[in-house]
C-alpha positions in Angstrom: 0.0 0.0 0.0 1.6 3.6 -1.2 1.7 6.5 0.9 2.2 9.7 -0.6 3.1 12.9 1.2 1.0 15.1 -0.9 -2.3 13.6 0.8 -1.4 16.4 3.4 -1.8 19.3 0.9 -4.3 22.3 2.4 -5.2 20.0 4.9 -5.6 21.7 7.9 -3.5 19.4 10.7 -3.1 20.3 14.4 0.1 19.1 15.9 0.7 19.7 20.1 4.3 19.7 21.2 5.5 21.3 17.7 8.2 22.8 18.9 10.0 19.7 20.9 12.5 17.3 18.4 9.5 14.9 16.9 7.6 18.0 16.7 10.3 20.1 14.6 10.4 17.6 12.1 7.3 16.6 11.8 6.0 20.2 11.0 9.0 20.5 8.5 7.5 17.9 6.6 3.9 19.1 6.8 5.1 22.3 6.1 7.0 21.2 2.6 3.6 19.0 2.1 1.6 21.7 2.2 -0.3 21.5 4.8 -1.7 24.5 6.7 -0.3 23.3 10.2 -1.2 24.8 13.9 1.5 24.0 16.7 0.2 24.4 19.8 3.5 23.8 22.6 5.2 25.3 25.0 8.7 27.7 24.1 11.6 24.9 23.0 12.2 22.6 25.7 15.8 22.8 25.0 18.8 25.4 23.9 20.0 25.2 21.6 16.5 24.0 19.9 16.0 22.7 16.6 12.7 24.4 16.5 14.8 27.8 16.2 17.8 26.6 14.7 15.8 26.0 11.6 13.0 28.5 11.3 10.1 26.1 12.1 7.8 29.1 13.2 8.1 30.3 9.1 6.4 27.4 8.0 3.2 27.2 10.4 1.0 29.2 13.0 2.5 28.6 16.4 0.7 28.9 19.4 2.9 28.8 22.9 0.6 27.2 25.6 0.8 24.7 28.1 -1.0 21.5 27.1 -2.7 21.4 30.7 -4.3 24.5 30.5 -7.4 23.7 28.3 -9.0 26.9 28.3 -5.8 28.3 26.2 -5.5 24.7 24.1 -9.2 25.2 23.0 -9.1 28.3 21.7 -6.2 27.5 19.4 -8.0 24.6 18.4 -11.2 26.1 17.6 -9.5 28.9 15.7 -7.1 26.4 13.4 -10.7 24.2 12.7 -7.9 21.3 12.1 -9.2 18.0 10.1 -6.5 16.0 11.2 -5.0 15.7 15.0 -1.3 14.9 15.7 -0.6 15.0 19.6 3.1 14.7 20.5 3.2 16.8 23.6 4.8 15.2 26.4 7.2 15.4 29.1 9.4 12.9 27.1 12.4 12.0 29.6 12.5 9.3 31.9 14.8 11.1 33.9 12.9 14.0 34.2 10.0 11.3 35.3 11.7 10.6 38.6 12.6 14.6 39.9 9.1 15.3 38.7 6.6 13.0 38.7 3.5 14.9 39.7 4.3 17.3 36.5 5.1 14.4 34.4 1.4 12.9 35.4 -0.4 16.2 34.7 1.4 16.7 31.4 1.4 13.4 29.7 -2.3 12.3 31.5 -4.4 15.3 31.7 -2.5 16.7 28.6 -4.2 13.7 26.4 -7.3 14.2 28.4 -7.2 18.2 27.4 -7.1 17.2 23.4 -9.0 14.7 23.5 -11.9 17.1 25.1 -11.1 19.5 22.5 -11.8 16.9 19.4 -14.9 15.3 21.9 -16.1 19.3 21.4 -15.7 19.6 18.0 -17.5 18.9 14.3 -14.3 19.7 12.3 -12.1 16.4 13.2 -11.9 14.0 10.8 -8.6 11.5 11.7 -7.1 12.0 15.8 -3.5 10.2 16.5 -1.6 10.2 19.7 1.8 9.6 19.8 3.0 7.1 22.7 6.2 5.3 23.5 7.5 1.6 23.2 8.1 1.9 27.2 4.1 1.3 27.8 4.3 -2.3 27.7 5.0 -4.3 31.3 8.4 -5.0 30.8 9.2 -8.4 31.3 13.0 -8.3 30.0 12.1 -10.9 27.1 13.8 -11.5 24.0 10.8 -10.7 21.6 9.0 -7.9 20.5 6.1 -6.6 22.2 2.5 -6.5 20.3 0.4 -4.4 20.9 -2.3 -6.9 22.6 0.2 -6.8 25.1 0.0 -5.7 28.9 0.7 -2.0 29.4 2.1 -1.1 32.6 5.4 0.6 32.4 7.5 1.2 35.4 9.0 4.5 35.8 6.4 7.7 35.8 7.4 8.6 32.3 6.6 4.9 30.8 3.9 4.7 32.8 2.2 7.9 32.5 2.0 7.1 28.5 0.7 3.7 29.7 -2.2 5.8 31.4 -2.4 8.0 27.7 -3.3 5.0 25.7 -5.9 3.8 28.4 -7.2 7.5 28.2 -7.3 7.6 24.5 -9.0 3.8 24.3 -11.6 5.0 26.5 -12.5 8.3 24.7 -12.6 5.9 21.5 -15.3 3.5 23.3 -17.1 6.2 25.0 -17.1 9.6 22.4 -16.0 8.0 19.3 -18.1 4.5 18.6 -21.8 4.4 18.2 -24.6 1.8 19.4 -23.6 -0.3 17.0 -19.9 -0.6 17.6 -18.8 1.2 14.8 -16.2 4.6 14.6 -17.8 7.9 14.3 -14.1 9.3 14.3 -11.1 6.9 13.8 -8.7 7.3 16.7 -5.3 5.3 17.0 -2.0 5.4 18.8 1.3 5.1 17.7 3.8 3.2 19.8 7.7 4.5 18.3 11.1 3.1 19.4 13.7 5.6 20.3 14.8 8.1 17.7 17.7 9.4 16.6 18.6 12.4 14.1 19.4 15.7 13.5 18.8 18.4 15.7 18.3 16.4 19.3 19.7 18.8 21.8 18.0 16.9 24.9 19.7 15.7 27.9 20.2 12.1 29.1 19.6 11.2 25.5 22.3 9.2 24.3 22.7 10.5 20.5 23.1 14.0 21.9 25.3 13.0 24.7 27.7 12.2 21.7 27.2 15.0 19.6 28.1 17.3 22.7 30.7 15.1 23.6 32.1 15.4 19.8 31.9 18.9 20.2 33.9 19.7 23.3 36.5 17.4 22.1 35.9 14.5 24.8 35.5 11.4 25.4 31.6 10.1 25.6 30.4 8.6 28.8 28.1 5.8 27.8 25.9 5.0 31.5 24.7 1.4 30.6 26.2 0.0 27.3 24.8 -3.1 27.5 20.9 -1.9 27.4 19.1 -2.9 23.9 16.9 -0.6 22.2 15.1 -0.4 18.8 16.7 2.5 17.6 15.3 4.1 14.1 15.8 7.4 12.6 13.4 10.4 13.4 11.7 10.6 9.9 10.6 6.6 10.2 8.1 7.3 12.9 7.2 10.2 11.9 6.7 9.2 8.5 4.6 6.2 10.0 2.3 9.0 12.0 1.4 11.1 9.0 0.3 7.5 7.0 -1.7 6.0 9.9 -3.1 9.8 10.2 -3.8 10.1 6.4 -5.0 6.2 6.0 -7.6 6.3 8.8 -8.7 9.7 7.4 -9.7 7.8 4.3 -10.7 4.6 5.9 -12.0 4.7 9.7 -11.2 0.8 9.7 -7.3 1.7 9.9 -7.8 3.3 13.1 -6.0 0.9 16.1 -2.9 0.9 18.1 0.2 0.1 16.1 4.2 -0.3 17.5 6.5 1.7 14.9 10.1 0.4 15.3 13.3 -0.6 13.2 13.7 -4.3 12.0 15.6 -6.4 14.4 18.5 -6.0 13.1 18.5 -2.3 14.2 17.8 -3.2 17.6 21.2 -2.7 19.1 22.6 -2.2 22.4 23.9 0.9 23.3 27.6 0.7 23.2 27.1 -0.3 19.7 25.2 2.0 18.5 28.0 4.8 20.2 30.1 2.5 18.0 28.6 3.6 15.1 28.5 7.1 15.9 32.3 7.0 16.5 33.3 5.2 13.1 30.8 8.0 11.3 31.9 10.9 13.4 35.6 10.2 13.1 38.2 13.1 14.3 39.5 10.1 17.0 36.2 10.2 19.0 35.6 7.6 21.2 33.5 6.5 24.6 34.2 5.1 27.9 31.4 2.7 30.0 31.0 5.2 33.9 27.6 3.8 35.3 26.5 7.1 37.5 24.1 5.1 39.4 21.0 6.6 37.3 17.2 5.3 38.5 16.2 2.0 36.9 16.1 1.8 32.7 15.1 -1.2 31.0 17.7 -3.5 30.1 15.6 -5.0 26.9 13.3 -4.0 24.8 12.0 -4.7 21.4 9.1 -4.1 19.3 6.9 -6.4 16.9 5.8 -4.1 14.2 4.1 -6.8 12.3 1.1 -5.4 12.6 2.2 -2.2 10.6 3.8 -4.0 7.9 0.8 -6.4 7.4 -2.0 -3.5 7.7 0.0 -0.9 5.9 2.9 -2.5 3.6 5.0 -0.4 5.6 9.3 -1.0 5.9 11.6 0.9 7.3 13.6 3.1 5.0 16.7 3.6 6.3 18.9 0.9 8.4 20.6 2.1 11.5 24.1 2.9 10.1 22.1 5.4 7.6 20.2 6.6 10.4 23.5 7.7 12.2 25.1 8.7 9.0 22.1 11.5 8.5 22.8 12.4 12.5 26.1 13.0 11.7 25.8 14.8 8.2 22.8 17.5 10.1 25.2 17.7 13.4 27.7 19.0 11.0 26.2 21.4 8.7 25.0 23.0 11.9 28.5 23.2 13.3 29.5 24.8 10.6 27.0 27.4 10.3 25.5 26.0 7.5 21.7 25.8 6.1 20.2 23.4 8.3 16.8 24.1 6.4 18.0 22.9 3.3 19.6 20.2 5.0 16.4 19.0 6.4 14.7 19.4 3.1 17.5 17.3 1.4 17.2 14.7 4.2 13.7 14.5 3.7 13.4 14.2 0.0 16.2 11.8 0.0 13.9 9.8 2.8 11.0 9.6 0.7 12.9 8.4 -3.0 14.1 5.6 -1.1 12.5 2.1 -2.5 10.5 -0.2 -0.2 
Protein backbone atom coordinates (compact mmCIF):
# COMPACT_ATOMS: atom_id res chain seq x y z
CA UNK A 1 0.00 0.00 0.00
CA UNK A 2 1.63 3.59 -1.16
CA UNK A 3 1.69 6.53 0.87
CA UNK A 4 2.20 9.74 -0.63
CA UNK A 5 3.11 12.94 1.23
CA UNK A 6 0.95 15.05 -0.90
CA UNK A 7 -2.32 13.65 0.77
CA UNK A 8 -1.38 16.36 3.36
CA UNK A 9 -1.81 19.35 0.86
CA UNK A 10 -4.34 22.26 2.35
CA UNK A 11 -5.16 20.04 4.90
CA UNK A 12 -5.57 21.73 7.90
CA UNK A 13 -3.52 19.37 10.72
CA UNK A 14 -3.07 20.28 14.35
CA UNK A 15 0.07 19.06 15.91
CA UNK A 16 0.71 19.66 20.11
CA UNK A 17 4.27 19.71 21.21
CA UNK A 18 5.46 21.27 17.69
CA UNK A 19 8.23 22.75 18.92
CA UNK A 20 10.01 19.69 20.86
CA UNK A 21 12.50 17.30 18.40
CA UNK A 22 9.55 14.93 16.91
CA UNK A 23 7.64 17.95 16.72
CA UNK A 24 10.30 20.10 14.61
CA UNK A 25 10.42 17.56 12.10
CA UNK A 26 7.34 16.58 11.79
CA UNK A 27 6.03 20.20 11.05
CA UNK A 28 8.99 20.48 8.46
CA UNK A 29 7.51 17.88 6.56
CA UNK A 30 3.88 19.11 6.80
CA UNK A 31 5.07 22.35 6.08
CA UNK A 32 7.02 21.19 2.56
CA UNK A 33 3.60 19.04 2.11
CA UNK A 34 1.64 21.73 2.18
CA UNK A 35 -0.31 21.46 4.83
CA UNK A 36 -1.71 24.49 6.68
CA UNK A 37 -0.26 23.34 10.21
CA UNK A 38 -1.22 24.75 13.88
CA UNK A 39 1.54 23.99 16.69
CA UNK A 40 0.18 24.44 19.81
CA UNK A 41 3.53 23.75 22.62
CA UNK A 42 5.20 25.29 25.01
CA UNK A 43 8.73 27.68 24.07
CA UNK A 44 11.63 24.87 23.01
CA UNK A 45 12.22 22.64 25.67
CA UNK A 46 15.76 22.80 25.03
CA UNK A 47 18.80 25.44 23.88
CA UNK A 48 20.00 25.18 21.65
CA UNK A 49 16.51 24.01 19.95
CA UNK A 50 16.02 22.69 16.57
CA UNK A 51 12.68 24.39 16.45
CA UNK A 52 14.76 27.79 16.19
CA UNK A 53 17.77 26.59 14.73
CA UNK A 54 15.84 25.97 11.60
CA UNK A 55 12.99 28.54 11.32
CA UNK A 56 10.13 26.14 12.12
CA UNK A 57 7.77 29.07 13.19
CA UNK A 58 8.11 30.30 9.10
CA UNK A 59 6.40 27.40 8.01
CA UNK A 60 3.24 27.23 10.42
CA UNK A 61 1.05 29.16 12.95
CA UNK A 62 2.46 28.56 16.37
CA UNK A 63 0.70 28.90 19.43
CA UNK A 64 2.90 28.82 22.86
CA UNK A 65 0.61 27.18 25.64
CA UNK A 66 0.79 24.66 28.13
CA UNK A 67 -1.02 21.49 27.14
CA UNK A 68 -2.74 21.37 30.67
CA UNK A 69 -4.35 24.55 30.47
CA UNK A 70 -7.44 23.73 28.25
CA UNK A 71 -8.98 26.94 28.27
CA UNK A 72 -5.78 28.28 26.19
CA UNK A 73 -5.48 24.71 24.15
CA UNK A 74 -9.17 25.16 23.04
CA UNK A 75 -9.08 28.33 21.72
CA UNK A 76 -6.16 27.50 19.40
CA UNK A 77 -7.97 24.55 18.44
CA UNK A 78 -11.15 26.15 17.64
CA UNK A 79 -9.46 28.89 15.67
CA UNK A 80 -7.07 26.37 13.45
CA UNK A 81 -10.67 24.16 12.75
CA UNK A 82 -7.87 21.25 12.09
CA UNK A 83 -9.23 18.05 10.06
CA UNK A 84 -6.46 15.97 11.21
CA UNK A 85 -5.00 15.75 15.03
CA UNK A 86 -1.32 14.86 15.70
CA UNK A 87 -0.59 15.01 19.61
CA UNK A 88 3.05 14.69 20.52
CA UNK A 89 3.19 16.83 23.59
CA UNK A 90 4.81 15.24 26.42
CA UNK A 91 7.18 15.40 29.10
CA UNK A 92 9.44 12.89 27.14
CA UNK A 93 12.44 12.00 29.65
CA UNK A 94 12.48 9.28 31.86
CA UNK A 95 14.78 11.10 33.85
CA UNK A 96 12.86 13.98 34.19
CA UNK A 97 10.04 11.35 35.29
CA UNK A 98 11.73 10.59 38.58
CA UNK A 99 12.65 14.61 39.87
CA UNK A 100 9.09 15.32 38.74
CA UNK A 101 6.56 12.98 38.68
CA UNK A 102 3.47 14.91 39.68
CA UNK A 103 4.27 17.30 36.47
CA UNK A 104 5.11 14.45 34.37
CA UNK A 105 1.42 12.86 35.43
CA UNK A 106 -0.42 16.20 34.74
CA UNK A 107 1.39 16.69 31.37
CA UNK A 108 1.42 13.43 29.72
CA UNK A 109 -2.31 12.26 31.45
CA UNK A 110 -4.41 15.26 31.72
CA UNK A 111 -2.49 16.74 28.58
CA UNK A 112 -4.22 13.71 26.36
CA UNK A 113 -7.35 14.17 28.42
CA UNK A 114 -7.22 18.17 27.37
CA UNK A 115 -7.09 17.20 23.43
CA UNK A 116 -9.02 14.69 23.48
CA UNK A 117 -11.93 17.09 25.12
CA UNK A 118 -11.11 19.48 22.51
CA UNK A 119 -11.79 16.86 19.43
CA UNK A 120 -14.92 15.27 21.93
CA UNK A 121 -16.11 19.29 21.43
CA UNK A 122 -15.71 19.59 17.97
CA UNK A 123 -17.51 18.86 14.33
CA UNK A 124 -14.29 19.67 12.35
CA UNK A 125 -12.14 16.44 13.24
CA UNK A 126 -11.93 13.97 10.84
CA UNK A 127 -8.56 11.47 11.65
CA UNK A 128 -7.14 11.96 15.77
CA UNK A 129 -3.48 10.18 16.49
CA UNK A 130 -1.61 10.22 19.68
CA UNK A 131 1.84 9.64 19.81
CA UNK A 132 2.98 7.15 22.67
CA UNK A 133 6.22 5.28 23.50
CA UNK A 134 7.47 1.61 23.19
CA UNK A 135 8.05 1.94 27.25
CA UNK A 136 4.06 1.33 27.80
CA UNK A 137 4.29 -2.29 27.68
CA UNK A 138 4.97 -4.30 31.30
CA UNK A 139 8.37 -4.97 30.80
CA UNK A 140 9.19 -8.38 31.30
CA UNK A 141 13.01 -8.28 30.00
CA UNK A 142 12.06 -10.89 27.15
CA UNK A 143 13.78 -11.52 23.96
CA UNK A 144 10.85 -10.71 21.62
CA UNK A 145 9.04 -7.89 20.49
CA UNK A 146 6.06 -6.58 22.22
CA UNK A 147 2.47 -6.46 20.30
CA UNK A 148 0.44 -4.39 20.94
CA UNK A 149 -2.31 -6.88 22.62
CA UNK A 150 0.22 -6.80 25.11
CA UNK A 151 0.04 -5.66 28.92
CA UNK A 152 0.70 -2.01 29.38
CA UNK A 153 2.12 -1.13 32.65
CA UNK A 154 5.45 0.63 32.36
CA UNK A 155 7.46 1.19 35.40
CA UNK A 156 9.02 4.50 35.82
CA UNK A 157 6.40 7.66 35.82
CA UNK A 158 7.37 8.59 32.34
CA UNK A 159 6.61 4.93 30.78
CA UNK A 160 3.87 4.69 32.77
CA UNK A 161 2.15 7.88 32.52
CA UNK A 162 1.99 7.09 28.49
CA UNK A 163 0.68 3.72 29.70
CA UNK A 164 -2.20 5.85 31.42
CA UNK A 165 -2.37 8.01 27.67
CA UNK A 166 -3.32 4.97 25.71
CA UNK A 167 -5.90 3.77 28.38
CA UNK A 168 -7.22 7.47 28.17
CA UNK A 169 -7.29 7.57 24.53
CA UNK A 170 -8.99 3.78 24.31
CA UNK A 171 -11.63 4.98 26.53
CA UNK A 172 -12.45 8.28 24.71
CA UNK A 173 -12.62 5.86 21.53
CA UNK A 174 -15.32 3.53 23.27
CA UNK A 175 -17.09 6.17 25.02
CA UNK A 176 -17.08 9.57 22.44
CA UNK A 177 -16.04 7.95 19.26
CA UNK A 178 -18.07 4.52 18.59
CA UNK A 179 -21.83 4.44 18.24
CA UNK A 180 -24.61 1.79 19.41
CA UNK A 181 -23.58 -0.25 17.03
CA UNK A 182 -19.89 -0.58 17.62
CA UNK A 183 -18.81 1.18 14.80
CA UNK A 184 -16.18 4.63 14.61
CA UNK A 185 -17.79 7.89 14.30
CA UNK A 186 -14.08 9.34 14.33
CA UNK A 187 -11.05 6.94 13.81
CA UNK A 188 -8.71 7.26 16.70
CA UNK A 189 -5.26 5.30 16.96
CA UNK A 190 -1.96 5.35 18.75
CA UNK A 191 1.30 5.07 17.71
CA UNK A 192 3.82 3.18 19.80
CA UNK A 193 7.73 4.45 18.34
CA UNK A 194 11.12 3.14 19.39
CA UNK A 195 13.68 5.62 20.31
CA UNK A 196 14.82 8.12 17.74
CA UNK A 197 17.69 9.38 16.61
CA UNK A 198 18.56 12.39 14.12
CA UNK A 199 19.45 15.73 13.49
CA UNK A 200 18.80 18.42 15.74
CA UNK A 201 18.31 16.41 19.29
CA UNK A 202 19.70 18.79 21.80
CA UNK A 203 17.97 16.89 24.86
CA UNK A 204 19.66 15.72 27.92
CA UNK A 205 20.22 12.13 29.06
CA UNK A 206 19.60 11.22 25.46
CA UNK A 207 22.31 9.19 24.27
CA UNK A 208 22.75 10.47 20.55
CA UNK A 209 23.10 13.98 21.92
CA UNK A 210 25.28 13.02 24.72
CA UNK A 211 27.70 12.16 21.66
CA UNK A 212 27.18 15.02 19.55
CA UNK A 213 28.10 17.26 22.68
CA UNK A 214 30.74 15.13 23.57
CA UNK A 215 32.13 15.36 19.77
CA UNK A 216 31.91 18.86 20.17
CA UNK A 217 33.88 19.73 23.30
CA UNK A 218 36.52 17.37 22.06
CA UNK A 219 35.89 14.51 24.76
CA UNK A 220 35.49 11.37 25.40
CA UNK A 221 31.59 10.14 25.62
CA UNK A 222 30.40 8.63 28.82
CA UNK A 223 28.07 5.77 27.81
CA UNK A 224 25.90 5.04 31.51
CA UNK A 225 24.67 1.37 30.62
CA UNK A 226 26.19 0.00 27.33
CA UNK A 227 24.85 -3.05 27.54
CA UNK A 228 20.88 -1.93 27.40
CA UNK A 229 19.15 -2.89 23.88
CA UNK A 230 16.86 -0.60 22.25
CA UNK A 231 15.07 -0.45 18.75
CA UNK A 232 16.74 2.47 17.57
CA UNK A 233 15.26 4.11 14.10
CA UNK A 234 15.78 7.44 12.56
CA UNK A 235 13.44 10.43 13.40
CA UNK A 236 11.66 10.64 9.90
CA UNK A 237 10.65 6.59 10.18
CA UNK A 238 8.07 7.27 12.93
CA UNK A 239 7.16 10.24 11.87
CA UNK A 240 6.66 9.15 8.55
CA UNK A 241 4.56 6.17 10.01
CA UNK A 242 2.29 9.05 12.00
CA UNK A 243 1.38 11.05 9.01
CA UNK A 244 0.35 7.49 7.00
CA UNK A 245 -1.67 6.04 9.86
CA UNK A 246 -3.07 9.78 10.24
CA UNK A 247 -3.82 10.11 6.35
CA UNK A 248 -4.97 6.21 5.95
CA UNK A 249 -7.64 6.31 8.84
CA UNK A 250 -8.72 9.69 7.41
CA UNK A 251 -9.73 7.84 4.30
CA UNK A 252 -10.75 4.62 5.87
CA UNK A 253 -12.04 4.65 9.65
CA UNK A 254 -11.21 0.79 9.71
CA UNK A 255 -7.28 1.73 9.85
CA UNK A 256 -7.76 3.28 13.08
CA UNK A 257 -5.96 0.92 16.08
CA UNK A 258 -2.88 0.87 18.07
CA UNK A 259 0.16 0.08 16.08
CA UNK A 260 4.21 -0.32 17.47
CA UNK A 261 6.50 1.70 14.88
CA UNK A 262 10.12 0.40 15.27
CA UNK A 263 13.28 -0.59 13.20
CA UNK A 264 13.70 -4.25 12.01
CA UNK A 265 15.64 -6.45 14.42
CA UNK A 266 18.50 -6.01 13.13
CA UNK A 267 18.54 -2.31 14.20
CA UNK A 268 17.75 -3.15 17.61
CA UNK A 269 21.22 -2.73 19.11
CA UNK A 270 22.57 -2.21 22.39
CA UNK A 271 23.86 0.94 23.27
CA UNK A 272 27.60 0.69 23.18
CA UNK A 273 27.15 -0.30 19.74
CA UNK A 274 25.20 1.98 18.52
CA UNK A 275 27.98 4.81 20.20
CA UNK A 276 30.08 2.49 18.02
CA UNK A 277 28.64 3.59 15.11
CA UNK A 278 28.54 7.11 15.87
CA UNK A 279 32.32 7.03 16.49
CA UNK A 280 33.34 5.23 13.09
CA UNK A 281 30.83 7.97 11.27
CA UNK A 282 31.89 10.90 13.40
CA UNK A 283 35.62 10.23 13.13
CA UNK A 284 38.18 13.08 14.30
CA UNK A 285 39.54 10.09 17.01
CA UNK A 286 36.24 10.24 19.01
CA UNK A 287 35.63 7.57 21.22
CA UNK A 288 33.55 6.47 24.57
CA UNK A 289 34.16 5.10 27.89
CA UNK A 290 31.45 2.67 29.96
CA UNK A 291 30.96 5.19 33.87
CA UNK A 292 27.59 3.84 35.34
CA UNK A 293 26.49 7.09 37.52
CA UNK A 294 24.09 5.08 39.40
CA UNK A 295 21.03 6.55 37.32
CA UNK A 296 17.24 5.26 38.51
CA UNK A 297 16.25 2.00 36.91
CA UNK A 298 16.14 1.83 32.68
CA UNK A 299 15.13 -1.24 31.03
CA UNK A 300 17.66 -3.48 30.08
CA UNK A 301 15.62 -4.96 26.85
CA UNK A 302 13.30 -3.96 24.84
CA UNK A 303 11.96 -4.72 21.37
CA UNK A 304 9.08 -4.09 19.28
CA UNK A 305 6.87 -6.37 16.88
CA UNK A 306 5.77 -4.10 14.16
CA UNK A 307 4.15 -6.81 12.28
CA UNK A 308 1.12 -5.38 12.61
CA UNK A 309 2.25 -2.25 10.61
CA UNK A 310 3.78 -3.98 7.89
CA UNK A 311 0.76 -6.40 7.36
CA UNK A 312 -1.96 -3.47 7.67
CA UNK A 313 0.02 -0.90 5.86
CA UNK A 314 2.95 -2.49 3.60
CA UNK A 315 5.03 -0.45 5.58
CA UNK A 316 9.28 -0.98 5.95
CA UNK A 317 11.56 0.93 7.34
CA UNK A 318 13.63 3.08 5.02
CA UNK A 319 16.66 3.57 6.27
CA UNK A 320 18.86 0.86 8.44
CA UNK A 321 20.65 2.10 11.49
CA UNK A 322 24.08 2.92 10.11
CA UNK A 323 22.13 5.37 7.58
CA UNK A 324 20.24 6.64 10.44
CA UNK A 325 23.45 7.65 12.24
CA UNK A 326 25.11 8.67 9.04
CA UNK A 327 22.06 11.50 8.45
CA UNK A 328 22.82 12.36 12.47
CA UNK A 329 26.11 12.96 11.73
CA UNK A 330 25.79 14.84 8.19
CA UNK A 331 22.76 17.54 10.11
CA UNK A 332 25.20 17.69 13.37
CA UNK A 333 27.67 19.00 11.00
CA UNK A 334 26.24 21.37 8.66
CA UNK A 335 24.96 22.98 11.93
CA UNK A 336 28.46 23.20 13.32
CA UNK A 337 29.47 24.79 10.56
CA UNK A 338 26.98 27.39 10.35
CA UNK A 339 25.52 26.03 7.48
CA UNK A 340 21.75 25.77 6.06
CA UNK A 341 20.22 23.39 8.27
CA UNK A 342 16.82 24.08 6.36
CA UNK A 343 17.98 22.92 3.27
CA UNK A 344 19.57 20.20 5.01
CA UNK A 345 16.40 19.01 6.44
CA UNK A 346 14.72 19.40 3.06
CA UNK A 347 17.51 17.26 1.39
CA UNK A 348 17.18 14.66 4.23
CA UNK A 349 13.70 14.51 3.75
CA UNK A 350 13.44 14.18 0.03
CA UNK A 351 16.22 11.84 0.01
CA UNK A 352 13.93 9.82 2.76
CA UNK A 353 11.00 9.56 0.72
CA UNK A 354 12.86 8.43 -2.97
CA UNK A 355 14.06 5.60 -1.12
CA UNK A 356 12.48 2.08 -2.49
CA UNK A 357 10.47 -0.23 -0.21
Amino acid sequence: MGFDLSFYRGKKVFVTGHTGFKGSWLCKMLAGAGARVTGYSLNPPTEPSLFKIAGIEQDIISVIGDIRDYPSLKKAFDEAQPEIVLHLAAQPIVRDSYKDPAYTYETNVMGTVNILECVRNSDCVKSFLNVTTDKVYLNKEWAWGYRENEELDGYDPYSNSKSCSELVTHSYKNAFFTDNRGESTLPVSTARAGNVIGGGDFANDRIIPDCVRAAMDKRDIIVRNPFSTRPYQHVLEPLYAYLMIAAKQYENKTYAGWYNVGPDEVDCFQTGALVDLFVSHWGEGLKWINQHDGGPHEANFLKLDCSKLKTVFGWKPHWNLDQAISKTVEWSKCWMAGQDVRDCMDRQIEEFLKVEL
